[in-house]
Structure formats: C-alpha cells, structure tokens
Backbone as CSV, one residue per row, in Angstrom:
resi,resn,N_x,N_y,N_z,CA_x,CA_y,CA_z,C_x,C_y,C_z
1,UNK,-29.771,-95.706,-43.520,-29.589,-96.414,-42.268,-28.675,-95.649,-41.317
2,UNK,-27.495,-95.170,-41.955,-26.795,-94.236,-40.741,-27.633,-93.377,-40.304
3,UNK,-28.465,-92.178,-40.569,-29.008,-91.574,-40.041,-29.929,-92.282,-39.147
4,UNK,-30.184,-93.602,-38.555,-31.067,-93.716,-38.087,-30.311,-94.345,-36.303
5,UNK,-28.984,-94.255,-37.080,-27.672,-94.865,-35.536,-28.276,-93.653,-34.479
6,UNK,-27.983,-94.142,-33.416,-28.094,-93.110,-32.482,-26.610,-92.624,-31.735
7,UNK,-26.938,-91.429,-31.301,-25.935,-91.283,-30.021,-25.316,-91.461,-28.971
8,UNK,-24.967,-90.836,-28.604,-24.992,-91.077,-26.768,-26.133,-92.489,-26.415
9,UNK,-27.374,-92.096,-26.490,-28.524,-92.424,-25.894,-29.286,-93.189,-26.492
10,UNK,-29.764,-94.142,-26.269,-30.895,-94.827,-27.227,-32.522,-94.080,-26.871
11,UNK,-33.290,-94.215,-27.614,-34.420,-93.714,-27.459,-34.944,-94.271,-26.369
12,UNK,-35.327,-95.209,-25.781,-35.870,-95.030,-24.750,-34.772,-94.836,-23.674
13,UNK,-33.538,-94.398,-23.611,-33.207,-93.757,-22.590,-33.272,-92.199,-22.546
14,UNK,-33.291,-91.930,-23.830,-34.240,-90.618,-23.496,-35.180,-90.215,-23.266
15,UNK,-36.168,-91.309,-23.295,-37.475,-90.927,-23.031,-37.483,-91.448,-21.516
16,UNK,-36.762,-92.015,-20.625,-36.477,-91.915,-19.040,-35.773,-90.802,-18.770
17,UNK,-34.405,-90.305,-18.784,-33.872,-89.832,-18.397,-34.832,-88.087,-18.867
18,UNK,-35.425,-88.005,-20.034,-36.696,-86.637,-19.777,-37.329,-86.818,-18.955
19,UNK,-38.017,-88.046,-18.631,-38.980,-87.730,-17.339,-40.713,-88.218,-18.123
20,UNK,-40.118,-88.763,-19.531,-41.430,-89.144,-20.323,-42.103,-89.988,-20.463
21,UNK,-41.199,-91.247,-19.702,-41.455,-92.810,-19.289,-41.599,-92.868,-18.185
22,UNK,-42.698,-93.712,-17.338,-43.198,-93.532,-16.433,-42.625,-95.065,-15.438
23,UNK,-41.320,-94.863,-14.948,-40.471,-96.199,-14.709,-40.489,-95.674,-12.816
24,UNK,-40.133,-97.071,-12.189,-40.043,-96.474,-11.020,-38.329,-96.389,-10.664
25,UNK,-38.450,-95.541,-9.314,-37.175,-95.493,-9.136,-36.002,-95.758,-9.221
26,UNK,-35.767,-97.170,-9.176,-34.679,-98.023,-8.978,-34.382,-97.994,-11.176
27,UNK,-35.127,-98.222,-11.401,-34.820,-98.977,-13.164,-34.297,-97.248,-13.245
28,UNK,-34.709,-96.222,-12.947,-34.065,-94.669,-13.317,-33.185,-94.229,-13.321
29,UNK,-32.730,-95.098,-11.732,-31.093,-94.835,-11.402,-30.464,-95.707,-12.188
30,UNK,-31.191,-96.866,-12.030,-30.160,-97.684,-12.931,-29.415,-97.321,-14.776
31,UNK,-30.627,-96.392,-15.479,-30.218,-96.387,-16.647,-29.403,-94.668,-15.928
32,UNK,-29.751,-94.231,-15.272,-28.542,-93.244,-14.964,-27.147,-93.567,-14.843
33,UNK,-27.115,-94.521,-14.048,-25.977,-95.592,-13.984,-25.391,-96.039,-15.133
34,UNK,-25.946,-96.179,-16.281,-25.754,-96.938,-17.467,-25.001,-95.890,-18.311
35,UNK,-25.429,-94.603,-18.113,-25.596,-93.610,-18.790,-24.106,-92.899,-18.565
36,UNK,-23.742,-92.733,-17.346,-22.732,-92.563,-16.765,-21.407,-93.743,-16.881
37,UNK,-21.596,-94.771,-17.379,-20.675,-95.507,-17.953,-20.293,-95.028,-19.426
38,UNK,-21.538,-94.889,-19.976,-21.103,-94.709,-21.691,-20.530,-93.050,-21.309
39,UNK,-20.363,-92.335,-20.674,-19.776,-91.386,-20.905,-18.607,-91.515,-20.233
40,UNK,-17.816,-91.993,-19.835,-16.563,-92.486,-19.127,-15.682,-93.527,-20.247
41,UNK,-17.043,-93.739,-20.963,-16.557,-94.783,-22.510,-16.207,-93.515,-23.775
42,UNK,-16.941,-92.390,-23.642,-16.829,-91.780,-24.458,-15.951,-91.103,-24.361
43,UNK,-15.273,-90.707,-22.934,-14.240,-89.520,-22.910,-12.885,-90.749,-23.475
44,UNK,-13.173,-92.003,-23.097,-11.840,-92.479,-23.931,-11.607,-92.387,-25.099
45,UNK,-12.757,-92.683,-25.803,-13.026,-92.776,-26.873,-12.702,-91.043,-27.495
46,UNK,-12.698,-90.065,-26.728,-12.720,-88.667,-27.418,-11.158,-88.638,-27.097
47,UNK,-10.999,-89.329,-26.156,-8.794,-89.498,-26.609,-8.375,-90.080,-27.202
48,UNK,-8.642,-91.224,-27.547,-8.551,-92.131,-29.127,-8.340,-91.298,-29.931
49,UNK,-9.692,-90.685,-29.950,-9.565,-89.526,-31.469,-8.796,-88.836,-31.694
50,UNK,-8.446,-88.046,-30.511,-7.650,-86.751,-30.846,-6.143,-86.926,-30.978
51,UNK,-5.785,-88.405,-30.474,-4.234,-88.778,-30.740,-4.256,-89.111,-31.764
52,UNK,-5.232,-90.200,-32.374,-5.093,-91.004,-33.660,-5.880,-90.345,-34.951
53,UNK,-6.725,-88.968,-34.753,-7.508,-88.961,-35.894,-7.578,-87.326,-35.353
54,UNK,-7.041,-86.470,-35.386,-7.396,-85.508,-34.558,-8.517,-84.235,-35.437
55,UNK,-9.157,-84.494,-36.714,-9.696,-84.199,-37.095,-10.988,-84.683,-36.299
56,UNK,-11.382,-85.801,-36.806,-12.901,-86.520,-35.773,-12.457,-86.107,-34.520
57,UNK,-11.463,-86.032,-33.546,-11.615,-85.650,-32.083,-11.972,-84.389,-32.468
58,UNK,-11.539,-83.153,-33.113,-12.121,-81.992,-32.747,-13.398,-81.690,-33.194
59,UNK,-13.843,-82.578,-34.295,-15.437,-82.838,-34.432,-16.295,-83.222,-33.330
60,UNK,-16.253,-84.115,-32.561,-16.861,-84.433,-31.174,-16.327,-83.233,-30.294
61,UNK,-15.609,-82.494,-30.184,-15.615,-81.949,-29.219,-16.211,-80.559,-29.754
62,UNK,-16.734,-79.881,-30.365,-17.181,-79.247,-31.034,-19.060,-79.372,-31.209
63,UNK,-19.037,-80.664,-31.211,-20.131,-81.458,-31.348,-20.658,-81.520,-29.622
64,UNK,-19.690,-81.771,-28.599,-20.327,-82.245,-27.094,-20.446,-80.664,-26.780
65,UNK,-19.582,-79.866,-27.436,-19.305,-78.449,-26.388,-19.951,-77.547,-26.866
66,UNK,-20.740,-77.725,-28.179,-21.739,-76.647,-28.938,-21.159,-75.974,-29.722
67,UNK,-20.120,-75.803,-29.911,-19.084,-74.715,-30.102,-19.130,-74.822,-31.637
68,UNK,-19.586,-73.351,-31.904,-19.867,-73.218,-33.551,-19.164,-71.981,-33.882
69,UNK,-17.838,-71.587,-33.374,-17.051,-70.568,-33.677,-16.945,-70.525,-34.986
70,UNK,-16.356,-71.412,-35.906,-16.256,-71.106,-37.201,-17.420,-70.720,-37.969
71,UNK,-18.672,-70.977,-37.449,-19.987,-70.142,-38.172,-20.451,-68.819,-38.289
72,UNK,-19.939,-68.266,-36.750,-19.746,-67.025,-36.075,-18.982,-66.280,-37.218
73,UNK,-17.880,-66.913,-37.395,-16.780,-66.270,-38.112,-17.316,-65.771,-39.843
74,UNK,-18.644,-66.488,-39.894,-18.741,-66.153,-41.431,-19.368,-64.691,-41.127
C-alpha cells in the first residue's frame, strides 16, 4: 500500500497539468492554483524537517533537487 501513496500530485493532476486530460481552461488554472498551494505546504513542511529530523529534510531535498552526488562519488 505505501508504494501506491502518491506525491506531490495525484494522478489526475498529472494527467492535467501534462496536457493529457482534455479540461477547459478555467478547471486548469484552477488545479494550477491547487498545485501551487501544496508547494508553499511543502516548503514548510521541508523546514519542519530539516529543524526537527534533519536526516528526512536532506532526503527531500535531494529528492526535489535531483541531486545524486553521493552516487557520483562511487
């Protein structure tokens, strides 16, 4: 079941915000709108972490920023 949680995004907001759901204007902006809240939720949430757990904060940030330096390093 965890593997099946999502991210950021629920599936059909990814399938709007690709361009794969065929919605009109207004409902587009709107989950843009939506979309742009949960990430204003998330940057708190990525300061939560890094004061209180700073292991999981540098996991998400690692995770949002791509950043696979320590793989490089092998």
């Amino acid at each position: 079941m965890a593997d099946e949680r999502r991210g950021l995004l629920t599936t059909r907001e990814r399938e709007i915000i690709s361009g794969d759901a065929d919605v009109n204007d207004e409902y587009y902006y709107s989950v843009v709108s939506r979309v742009r809240r949960k990430i204003d939720n998330l940057a708190q949430d990525a300061a939560l972490l890094q004061e209180h757990h700073p292991e999981l904060g540098e996991e998400l940030r690692e995770a949002v920023s791509g950043d696979d330096s320590e793989e490089d390093d092998e």
